[in-house]
C-alpha positions in Angstrom: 126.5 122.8 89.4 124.6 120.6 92.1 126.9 119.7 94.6 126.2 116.1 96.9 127.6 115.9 99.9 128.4 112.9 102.5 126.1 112.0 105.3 126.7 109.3 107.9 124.8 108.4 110.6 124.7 106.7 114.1 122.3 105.5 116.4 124.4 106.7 120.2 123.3 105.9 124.1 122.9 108.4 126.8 126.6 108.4 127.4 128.3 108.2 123.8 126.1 111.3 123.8 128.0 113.2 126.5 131.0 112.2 125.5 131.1 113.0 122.2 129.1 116.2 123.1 132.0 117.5 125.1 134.7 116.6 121.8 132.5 118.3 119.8 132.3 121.4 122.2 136.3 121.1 122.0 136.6 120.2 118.1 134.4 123.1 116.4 132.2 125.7 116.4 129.0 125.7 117.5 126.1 126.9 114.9 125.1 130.7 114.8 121.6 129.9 114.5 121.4 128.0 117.8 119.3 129.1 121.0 121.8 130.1 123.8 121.8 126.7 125.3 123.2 125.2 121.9 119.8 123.7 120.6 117.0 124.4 118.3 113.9 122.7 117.3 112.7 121.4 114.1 109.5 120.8 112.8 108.7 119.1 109.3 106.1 118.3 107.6 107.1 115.4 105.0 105.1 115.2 102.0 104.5 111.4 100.0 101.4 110.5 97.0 98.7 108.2 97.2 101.1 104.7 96.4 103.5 106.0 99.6 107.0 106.0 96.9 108.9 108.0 99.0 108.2 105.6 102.2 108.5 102.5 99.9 111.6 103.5 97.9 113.1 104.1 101.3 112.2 100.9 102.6 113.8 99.3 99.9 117.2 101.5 99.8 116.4 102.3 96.6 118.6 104.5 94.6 118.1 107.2 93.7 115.4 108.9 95.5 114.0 112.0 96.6 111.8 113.4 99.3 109.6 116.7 100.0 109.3 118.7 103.3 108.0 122.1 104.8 109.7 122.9 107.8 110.3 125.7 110.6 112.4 125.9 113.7 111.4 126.9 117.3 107.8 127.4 116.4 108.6 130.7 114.3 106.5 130.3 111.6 107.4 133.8 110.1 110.6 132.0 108.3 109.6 128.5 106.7 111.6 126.4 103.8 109.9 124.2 101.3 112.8 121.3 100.8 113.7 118.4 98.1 116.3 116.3 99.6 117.3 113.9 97.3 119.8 110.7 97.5 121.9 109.1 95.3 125.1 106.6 96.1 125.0 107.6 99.7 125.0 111.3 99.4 122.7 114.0 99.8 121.6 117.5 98.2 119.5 119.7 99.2 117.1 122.0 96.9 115.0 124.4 98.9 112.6 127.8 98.9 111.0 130.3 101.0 107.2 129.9 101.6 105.0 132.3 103.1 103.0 130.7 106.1 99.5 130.9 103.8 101.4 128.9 101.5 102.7 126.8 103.9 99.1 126.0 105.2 97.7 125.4 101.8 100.1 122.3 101.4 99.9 121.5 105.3 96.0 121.0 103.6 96.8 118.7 101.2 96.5 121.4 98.6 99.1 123.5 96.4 98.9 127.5 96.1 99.0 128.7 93.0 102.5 128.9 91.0 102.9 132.1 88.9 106.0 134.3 87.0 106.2 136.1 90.2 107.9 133.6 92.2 111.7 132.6 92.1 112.2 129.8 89.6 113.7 127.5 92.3 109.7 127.6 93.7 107.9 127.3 91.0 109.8 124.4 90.0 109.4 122.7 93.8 106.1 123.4 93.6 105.5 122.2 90.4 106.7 118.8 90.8 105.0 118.3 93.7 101.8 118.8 92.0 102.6 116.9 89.0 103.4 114.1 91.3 100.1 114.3 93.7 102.4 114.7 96.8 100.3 115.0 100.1 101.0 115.6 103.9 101.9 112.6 105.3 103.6 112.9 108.7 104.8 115.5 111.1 108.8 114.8 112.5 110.0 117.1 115.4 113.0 116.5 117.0 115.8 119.1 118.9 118.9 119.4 117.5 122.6 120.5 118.7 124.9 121.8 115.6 128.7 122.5 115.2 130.6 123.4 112.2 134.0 123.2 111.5 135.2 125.3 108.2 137.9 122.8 106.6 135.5 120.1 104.4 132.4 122.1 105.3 131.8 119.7 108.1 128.2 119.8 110.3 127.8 117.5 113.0 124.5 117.5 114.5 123.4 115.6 117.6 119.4 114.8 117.3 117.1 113.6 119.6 113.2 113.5 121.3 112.4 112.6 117.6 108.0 112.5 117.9 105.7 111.8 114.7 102.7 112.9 114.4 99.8 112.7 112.0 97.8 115.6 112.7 99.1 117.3 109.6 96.4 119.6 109.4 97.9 121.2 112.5 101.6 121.7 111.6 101.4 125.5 111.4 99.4 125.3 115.4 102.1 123.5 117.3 99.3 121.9 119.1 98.9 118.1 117.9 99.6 114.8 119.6 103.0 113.2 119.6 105.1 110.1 120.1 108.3 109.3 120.6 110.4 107.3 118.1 113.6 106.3 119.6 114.3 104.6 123.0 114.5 106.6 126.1 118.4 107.7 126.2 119.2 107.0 122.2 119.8 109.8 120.0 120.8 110.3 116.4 124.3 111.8 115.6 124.7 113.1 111.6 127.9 114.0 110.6 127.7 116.0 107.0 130.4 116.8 104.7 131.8 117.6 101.1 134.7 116.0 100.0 136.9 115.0 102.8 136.3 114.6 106.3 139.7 115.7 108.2 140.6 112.8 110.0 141.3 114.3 113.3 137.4 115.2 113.6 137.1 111.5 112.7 139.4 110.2 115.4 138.4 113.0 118.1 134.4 111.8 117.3 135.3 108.1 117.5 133.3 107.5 114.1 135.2 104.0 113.7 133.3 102.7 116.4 129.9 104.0 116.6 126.8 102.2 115.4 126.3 103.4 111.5 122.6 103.3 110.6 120.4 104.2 107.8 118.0 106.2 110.0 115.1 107.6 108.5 113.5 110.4 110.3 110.5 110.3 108.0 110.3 106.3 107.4 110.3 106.0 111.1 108.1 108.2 111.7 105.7 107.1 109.5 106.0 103.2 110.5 105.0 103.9 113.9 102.9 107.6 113.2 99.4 107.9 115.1 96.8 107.2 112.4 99.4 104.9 109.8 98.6 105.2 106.1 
């Protein structure tokens, strides 16, 4: 059975950043597939049709709604995840598949590689919808992220930040595009995932009662202020 799970979000300064950074150090456990320094990189590619849904639904908060992505973490394109994240009253699930990097770059082209019996059902099925609905690339989000985990309530916290758009999406596999910066010099983007109940010391310790809660977009911002708009 498809399982949603809670995600909350906060816009955080420079020094709630630190802060929160050294609780979190304290609190949990940081994420196996981080670099040595804590941090990884993550490159989407986020997929919309020719009447922009996805970005208007989200404008509008509508629920529920779904979105499409190809992504791939510290430029290793040898491991890359075609993704429906969908969101309904607030929470989020994920649906996702591996892609080979020629399949990857047929999307990344506005076009879909062909769906056969060989693949895993999950696939076909992404793929599949994303065809029937005329989904094409839209915008590039990277952005460097810091993980922790903590086992009770499946908790992730995840501090984000030098969020850049691009619309060079004929170049997501290259690396080697143009980019801006979203967010203001020093601001950040803290997520704090979780299935049914968030313990409420990792509430307290993380100060969640008084941060800034925000319905951040990484793909609606991205595409409001992307290089080349619609």
């Amino acid at each position: 059975m498809d399982k949603y799970r809670h995600e909350y979000k906060y816009y955080i300064d420079s020094g709630q950043r630190r802060i929160l950074l050294m609780k979190a150090k304290a609190l949990m456990r940081r994420d196996s597939n981080a670099g040595n320094d804590g941090c990884y990189v993550i490159r989407s590619l986020y997929f919309d049709d020719a009447d922009n849904t996805c970005f208007y639904q989200n404008e509008a908060g509508c629920d529920p709604r779904a979105k499409y992505r190809i992504r791939f973490y510290n430029e290793d394109t040898s491991f890359i995840r075609l993704e429906k994240k969908s969101k309904r009253r607030g929470m989020t699930l994920k649906h996702s598949c591996r892609l080979t990097r020629e399949e990857a770059g047929i999307l990344a082209s506005g076009s879909f590689p062909a769906v056969n019996a060989e693949m895993p059902e999950q696939k076909r099925l992404l793929l599949a919808q994303m065809q029937l609905h005329g989904l094409k690339p839209k915008v590039i989000v990277t952005y460097s992220r810091i993980p922790f985990i903590y086992p009770a309530g499946n908790v992730r916290i995840t501090f984000d930040s030098d969020i850049t758009s691009s619309d060079e999406t004929d170049r997501f596999l290259s690396c080697d595009y143009r980019q801006r910066p979203v967010l203001p010099i020093g601001r950040s983007i803290l997520e704090v995932k979780w299935d049914e109940l968030l313990p409420l010391h990792i509430k307290g310790m993380m100060q969640l009662n008084t941060l800034q809660w925000s319905t951040f977009s990484k793909y609606y911002t991205c595409r409001l202020i992307n290089l080349g708009g619609f």
